[in-house]
Wavefront OBJ file of the C-alpha trace (Angstrom):
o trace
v 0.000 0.000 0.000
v 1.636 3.281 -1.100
v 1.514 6.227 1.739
v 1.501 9.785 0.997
v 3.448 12.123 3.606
v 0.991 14.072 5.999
v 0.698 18.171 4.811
v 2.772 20.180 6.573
v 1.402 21.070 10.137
v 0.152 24.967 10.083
v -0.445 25.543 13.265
v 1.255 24.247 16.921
v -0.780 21.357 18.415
v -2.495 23.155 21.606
v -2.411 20.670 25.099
v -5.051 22.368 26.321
v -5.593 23.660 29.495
v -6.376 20.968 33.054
v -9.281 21.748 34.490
v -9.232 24.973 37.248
v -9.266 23.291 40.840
v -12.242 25.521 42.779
v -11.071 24.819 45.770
v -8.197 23.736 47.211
v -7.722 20.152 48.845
v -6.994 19.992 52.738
v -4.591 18.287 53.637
v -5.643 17.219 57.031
v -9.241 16.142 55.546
v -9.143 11.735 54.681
v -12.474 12.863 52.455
v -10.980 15.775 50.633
v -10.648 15.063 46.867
v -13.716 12.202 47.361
v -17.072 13.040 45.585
v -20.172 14.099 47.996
v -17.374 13.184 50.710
v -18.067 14.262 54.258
v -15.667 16.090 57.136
v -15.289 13.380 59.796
v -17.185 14.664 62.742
v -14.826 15.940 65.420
v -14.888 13.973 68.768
v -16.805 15.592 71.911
v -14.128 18.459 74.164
v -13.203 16.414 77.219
v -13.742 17.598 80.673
v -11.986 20.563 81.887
v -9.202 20.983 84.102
v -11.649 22.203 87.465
v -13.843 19.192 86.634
v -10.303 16.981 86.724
v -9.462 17.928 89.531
v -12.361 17.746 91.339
v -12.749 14.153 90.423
v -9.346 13.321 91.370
v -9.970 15.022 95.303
v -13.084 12.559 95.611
v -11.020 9.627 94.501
v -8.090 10.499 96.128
v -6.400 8.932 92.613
v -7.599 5.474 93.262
v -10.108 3.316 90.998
v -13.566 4.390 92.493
v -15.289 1.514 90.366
v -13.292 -1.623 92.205
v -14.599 -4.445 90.855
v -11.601 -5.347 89.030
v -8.711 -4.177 91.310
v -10.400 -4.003 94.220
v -10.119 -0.318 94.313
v -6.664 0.130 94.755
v -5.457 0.288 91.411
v -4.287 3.904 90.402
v -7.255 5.612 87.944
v -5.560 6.273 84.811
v -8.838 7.175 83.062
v -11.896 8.691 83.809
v -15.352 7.038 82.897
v -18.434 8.395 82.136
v -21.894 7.321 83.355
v -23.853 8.616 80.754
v -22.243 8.225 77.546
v -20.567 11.489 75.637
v -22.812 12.679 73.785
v -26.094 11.554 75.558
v -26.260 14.112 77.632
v -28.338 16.283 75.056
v -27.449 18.436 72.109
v -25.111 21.675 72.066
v -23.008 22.893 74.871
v -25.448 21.957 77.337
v -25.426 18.469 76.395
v -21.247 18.089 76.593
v -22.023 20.340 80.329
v -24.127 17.059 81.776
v -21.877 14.454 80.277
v -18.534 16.042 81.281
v -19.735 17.054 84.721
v -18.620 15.514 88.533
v -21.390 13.811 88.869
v -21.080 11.721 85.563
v -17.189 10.865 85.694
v -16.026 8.362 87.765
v -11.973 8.388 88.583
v -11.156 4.012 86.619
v -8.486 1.769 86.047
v -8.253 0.420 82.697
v -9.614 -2.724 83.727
v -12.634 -1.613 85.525
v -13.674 0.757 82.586
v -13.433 -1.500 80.326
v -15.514 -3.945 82.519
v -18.388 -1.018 83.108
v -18.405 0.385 79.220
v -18.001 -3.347 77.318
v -17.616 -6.657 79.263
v -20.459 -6.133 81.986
v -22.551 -2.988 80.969
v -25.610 -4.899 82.440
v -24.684 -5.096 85.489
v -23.207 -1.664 85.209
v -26.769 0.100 85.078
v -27.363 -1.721 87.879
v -24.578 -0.157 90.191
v -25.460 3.213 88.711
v -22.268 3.256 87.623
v -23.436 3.459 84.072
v -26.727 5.513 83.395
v -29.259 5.314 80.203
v -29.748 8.009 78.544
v -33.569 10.005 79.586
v -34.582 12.905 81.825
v -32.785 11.803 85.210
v -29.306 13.957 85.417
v -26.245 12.551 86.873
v -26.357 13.829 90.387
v -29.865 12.215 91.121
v -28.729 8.555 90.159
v -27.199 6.620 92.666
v -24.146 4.936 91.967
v -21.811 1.967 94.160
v -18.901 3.891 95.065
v -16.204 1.491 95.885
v -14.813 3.399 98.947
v -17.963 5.033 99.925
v -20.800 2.921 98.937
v -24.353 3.900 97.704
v -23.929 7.281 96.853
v -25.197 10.813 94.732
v -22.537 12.738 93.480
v -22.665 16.256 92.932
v -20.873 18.630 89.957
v -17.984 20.309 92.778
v -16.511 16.607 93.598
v -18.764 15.946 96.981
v -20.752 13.243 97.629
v -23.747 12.191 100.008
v -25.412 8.509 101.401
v -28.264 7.821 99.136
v -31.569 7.228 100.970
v -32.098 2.987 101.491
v -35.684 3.601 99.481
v -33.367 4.219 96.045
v -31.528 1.376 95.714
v -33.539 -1.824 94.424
v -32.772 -4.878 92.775
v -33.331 -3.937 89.095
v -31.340 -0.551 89.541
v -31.152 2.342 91.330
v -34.078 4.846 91.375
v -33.915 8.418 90.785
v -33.464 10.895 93.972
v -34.890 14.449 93.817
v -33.327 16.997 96.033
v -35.298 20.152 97.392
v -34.612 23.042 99.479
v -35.532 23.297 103.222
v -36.902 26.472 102.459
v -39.134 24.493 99.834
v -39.860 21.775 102.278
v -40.949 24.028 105.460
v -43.424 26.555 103.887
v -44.908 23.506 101.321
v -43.717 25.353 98.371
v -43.969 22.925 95.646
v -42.201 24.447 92.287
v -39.395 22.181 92.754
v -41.006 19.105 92.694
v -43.609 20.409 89.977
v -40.698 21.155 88.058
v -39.318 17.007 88.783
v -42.837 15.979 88.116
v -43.096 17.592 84.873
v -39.566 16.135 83.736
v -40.630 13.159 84.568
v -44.240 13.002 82.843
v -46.222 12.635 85.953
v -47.518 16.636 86.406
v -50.936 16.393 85.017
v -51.587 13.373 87.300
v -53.970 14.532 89.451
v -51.582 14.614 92.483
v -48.716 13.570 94.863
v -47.566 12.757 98.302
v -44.228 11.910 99.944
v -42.468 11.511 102.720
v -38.407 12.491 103.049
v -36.217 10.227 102.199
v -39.102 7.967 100.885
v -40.654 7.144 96.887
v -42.820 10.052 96.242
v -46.618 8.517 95.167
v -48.278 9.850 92.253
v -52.053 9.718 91.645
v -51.320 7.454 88.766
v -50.050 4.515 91.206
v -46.397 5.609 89.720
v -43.662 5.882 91.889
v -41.363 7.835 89.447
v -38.394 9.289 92.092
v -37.629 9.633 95.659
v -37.647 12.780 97.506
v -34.357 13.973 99.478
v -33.930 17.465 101.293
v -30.671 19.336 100.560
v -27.556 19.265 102.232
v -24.075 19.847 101.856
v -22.243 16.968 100.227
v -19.280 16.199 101.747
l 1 2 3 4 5 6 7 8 9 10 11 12 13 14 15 16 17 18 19 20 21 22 23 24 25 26 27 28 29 30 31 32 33 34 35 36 37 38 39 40 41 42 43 44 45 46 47 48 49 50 51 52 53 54 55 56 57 58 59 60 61 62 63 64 65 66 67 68 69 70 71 72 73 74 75 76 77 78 79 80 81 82 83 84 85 86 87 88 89 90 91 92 93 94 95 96 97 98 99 100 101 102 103 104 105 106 107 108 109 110 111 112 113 114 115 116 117 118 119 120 121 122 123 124 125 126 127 128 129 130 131 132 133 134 135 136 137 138 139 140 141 142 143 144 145 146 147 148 149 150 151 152 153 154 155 156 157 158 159 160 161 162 163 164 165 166 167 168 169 170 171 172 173 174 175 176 177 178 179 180 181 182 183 184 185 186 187 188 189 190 191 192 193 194 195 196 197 198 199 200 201 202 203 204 205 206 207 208 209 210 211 212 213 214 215 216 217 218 219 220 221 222 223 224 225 226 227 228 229 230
């Protein structure tokens, strides 16, 4: 087959141009450069440094969960109750899960036990806590040095009363003032009621320290007075 040459070649041969880049790739991001790729979300702040330490001077640095190491293990790590991020949305939400009352000073073995091995049993110490409308500091949890206790947000601690701790779990305590208490001024509990769905009942009636009865036949919290935690 004969071949005739190609014509002479008029005009340069143009590469074109790549295509423009509209924004630029980060390069921190693992999705960046992926189509319809997402940011990773970031992972909840931690506690602060007052909250720290004011775990730390109620566990005096030991394991306050025990059940592993008996409570003498150093804590290395602090576990939450209520999981991170259950606490509720925004910064009120990471407030309740990175306060006092939820973190309890662990050893690596215990908080593993409470958040994997033997969650179960866990809820049932208080020493884990389901996510709903009780906060922290009204669920009793089994302190390993102190017992059945509530916890407060500054680090302190008080007995809980006998009538909150039954076989299937601890119950929730409400606290009110004496002031509240002596002149039968009831916008704390009617506050507690309405958290816990029983204000439209029809009624209550409690004694200290005792299950407060609802007109429903519910028994939805116990009712403490306030004091100073130590």
């Amino acid at each position: 087959m004969k071949r005739s040459l190609m014509p002479p070649r008029r005009q340069q041969m143009s590469r074109g141009k790549p295509p423009e880049r509209r924004a630029p790739i980060g390069a921190g991001d693992p999705n960046a450069g992926r189509k319809g790729g997402k940011a990773k979300p970031s992972r909840p702040a931690g506690p602060s440094t007052a909250v720290v330490a004011a775990v730390r001077r109620r566990s005096g640095g030991l394991c306050e969960v025990g059940l592993e190491c008996g409570g003498i293990a150093p804590a290395v790590e602090r576990a939450h109750r209520m999981a991170k991020g259950s606490g509720g949305p925004g910064s009120k939400g990471r407030a309740a899960s990175n306060s006092a009352s939820n973190l309890l000073d662990a050893c690596r073995r215990d908080h593993d036990r409470i958040d994997r091995a033997k969650v179960t049993d866990a809820y049932e110490r208080g020493q884990k806590i389901r996510h709903g409308v009780a906060r922290p500091y009204e669920i009793p949890v089994l302190h390993k040095k102190y017992g059945w206790v509530l916890l407060d947000d500054h680090g302190g601690w008080r007995a809980a009363p006998a009538a909150a701790i039954t076989p299937g779990g601890p119950l929730p305590v409400v606290q009110i003032s004496a002031e509240v208490y002596e002149l039968n001024a009831p916008h704390e509990l009617i506050r507690a009621l309405h958290r816990y769905g029983h204000l439209n009942c029809g009624g209550w009636s409690y004694e200290l320290g005792q299950l407060l009865n609802c007109a429903c036949g519910a028994t939805p919290f116990v009712v403490l007075l306030e004091t100073e935690c130590r």
